[in-house]
N, C-alpha and C positions, 0 to 999 in steps of 0.2 A: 677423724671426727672433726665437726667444726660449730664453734660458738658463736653465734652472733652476738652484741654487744652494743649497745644503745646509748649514745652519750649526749646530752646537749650542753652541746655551748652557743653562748648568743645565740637562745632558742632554735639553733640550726641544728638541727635532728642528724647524729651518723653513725651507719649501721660497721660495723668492725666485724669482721669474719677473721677468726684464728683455728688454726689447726689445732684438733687438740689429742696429743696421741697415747695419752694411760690409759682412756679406756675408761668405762662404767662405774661407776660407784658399786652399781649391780653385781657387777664381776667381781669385784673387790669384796665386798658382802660374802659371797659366793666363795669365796676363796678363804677367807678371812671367819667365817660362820661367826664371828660376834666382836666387837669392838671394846676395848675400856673406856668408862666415863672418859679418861682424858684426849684417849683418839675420836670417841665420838663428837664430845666438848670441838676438836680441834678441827674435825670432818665437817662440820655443820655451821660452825662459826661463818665462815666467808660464805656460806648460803644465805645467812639471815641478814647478813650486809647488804649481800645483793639485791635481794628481796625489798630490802626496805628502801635502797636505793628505788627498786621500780616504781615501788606505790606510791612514793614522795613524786614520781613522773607520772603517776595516775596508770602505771603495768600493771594488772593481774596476769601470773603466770598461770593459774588454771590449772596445770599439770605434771604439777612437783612429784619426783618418782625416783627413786636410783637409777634406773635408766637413762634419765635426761640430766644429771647431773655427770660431767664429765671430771678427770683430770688432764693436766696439762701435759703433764709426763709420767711417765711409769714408775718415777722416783716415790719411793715410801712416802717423802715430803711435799709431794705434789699437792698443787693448790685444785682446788673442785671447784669448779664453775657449772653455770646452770645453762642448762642446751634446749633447744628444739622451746621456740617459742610460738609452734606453729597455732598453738588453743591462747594466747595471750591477746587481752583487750586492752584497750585505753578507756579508762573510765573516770568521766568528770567528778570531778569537788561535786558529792549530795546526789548524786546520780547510783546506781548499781547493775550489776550484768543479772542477766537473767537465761540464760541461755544454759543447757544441760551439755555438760562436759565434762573432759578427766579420765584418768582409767579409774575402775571402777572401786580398787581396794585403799585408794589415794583420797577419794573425792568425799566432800564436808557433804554432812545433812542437808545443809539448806540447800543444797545441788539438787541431792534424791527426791527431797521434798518441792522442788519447783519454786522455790522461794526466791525473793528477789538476796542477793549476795554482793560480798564486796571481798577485799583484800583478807579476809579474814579466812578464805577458803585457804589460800598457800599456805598459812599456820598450821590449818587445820593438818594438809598434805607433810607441813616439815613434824610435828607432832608424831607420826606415825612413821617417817622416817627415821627420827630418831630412837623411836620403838623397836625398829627392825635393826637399826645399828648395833642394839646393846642386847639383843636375844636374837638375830637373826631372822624373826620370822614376825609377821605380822600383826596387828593387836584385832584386827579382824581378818578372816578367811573365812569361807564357806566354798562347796562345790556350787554350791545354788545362789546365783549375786541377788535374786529376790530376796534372800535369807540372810544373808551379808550386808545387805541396803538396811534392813530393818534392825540389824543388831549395830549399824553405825548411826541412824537414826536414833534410837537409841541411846547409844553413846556408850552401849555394855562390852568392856573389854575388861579383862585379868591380868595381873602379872604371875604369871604362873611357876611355881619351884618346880624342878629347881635352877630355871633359869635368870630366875630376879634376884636368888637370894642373896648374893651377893651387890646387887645393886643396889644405891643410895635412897632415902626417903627425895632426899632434894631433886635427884634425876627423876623417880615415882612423881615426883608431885610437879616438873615443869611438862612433865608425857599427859599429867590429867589437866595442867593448866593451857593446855594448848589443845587437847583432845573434848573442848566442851561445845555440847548440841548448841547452846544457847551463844552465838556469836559476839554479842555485844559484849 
């Protein structure tokens, strides 16, 4: 697997290519069928760094998913970095993307609805990855994504027993702080 990685210094833009060999957050998921607040806390931390490292470079990543979030190594303690920034735009200070992308169980309202969007999409996408971290499974599914577009639209999702109930009001309420139609 390999990460590319974006750094400036003296405005001189350079692209970093690293091997990365643990493998999917996806697979891990997958293996793992549910995380504790503290793995997920610790899983997602160095996402939101990065993230915010891009936007501050004017990156939208567009297509935040367990799939494209890698580890470095197979080690339990491996750090997650964020891969494949093939849907990733540069977007000016007062500017916004407008352009329909994402896979589709990932992607913010103002996507489906053709609205013009900014950095707030990737929130939108770590929001519902951390959903899937702490239950597994995703806070929207449909077989029908016309029927899954409109319940994200929306913004109607559950936390269902009895996979929540052991989970925190605090972790509940940064899934709906980060899971809102209304971007601003």
């Amino acid at each position: 697997m390999k990460l590319f990685e974006v750094f400036d210094t003296k405005s001189i833009m350079y692209l970093v290519m690293e091997i990365m060999t643990g493998g999917e957050l996806f697979d891990r998921i997958v293996e793992k069928e549910a995380y504790t607040e503290a793995e997920a806390v610790e899983t997602i931390r160095p996402i939101i760094d990065a993230m915010q490292y891009c936007h501050e470079m004017g990156i939208i990543h567009r297509d935040l998913k367990p799939e494209n979030l890698l580890y470095e190594t197979k080690d339990d303690g491996s750090i997650v970095k964020i891969g494949d920034f093939g849907l990733a735009w540069f977007v000016a200070p007062g500017t916004f993307a407008t352009t329909a992308c994402g896979t589709p169980g990932y992607v913010a309202p103002e996507i489906i609805k053709g609205e013009k969007y900014g950095k707030e999409v990737d929130y939108w996408s770590i929001g519902i990855i951390i959903y899937i971290l702490l239950c597994g499974f995703p806070p929207f599914y449909d077989d029908d994504n016309a029927a899954m577009f409109e319940a994200i639209k929306a913004g109607e999702f559950t936390f269902p027993s009895p996979y929540w109930d052991n989970i925190s009001e605090e972790a509940k309420n940064c899934i709906k702080g980060l899971l809102q139609v209304d971007p601003s």
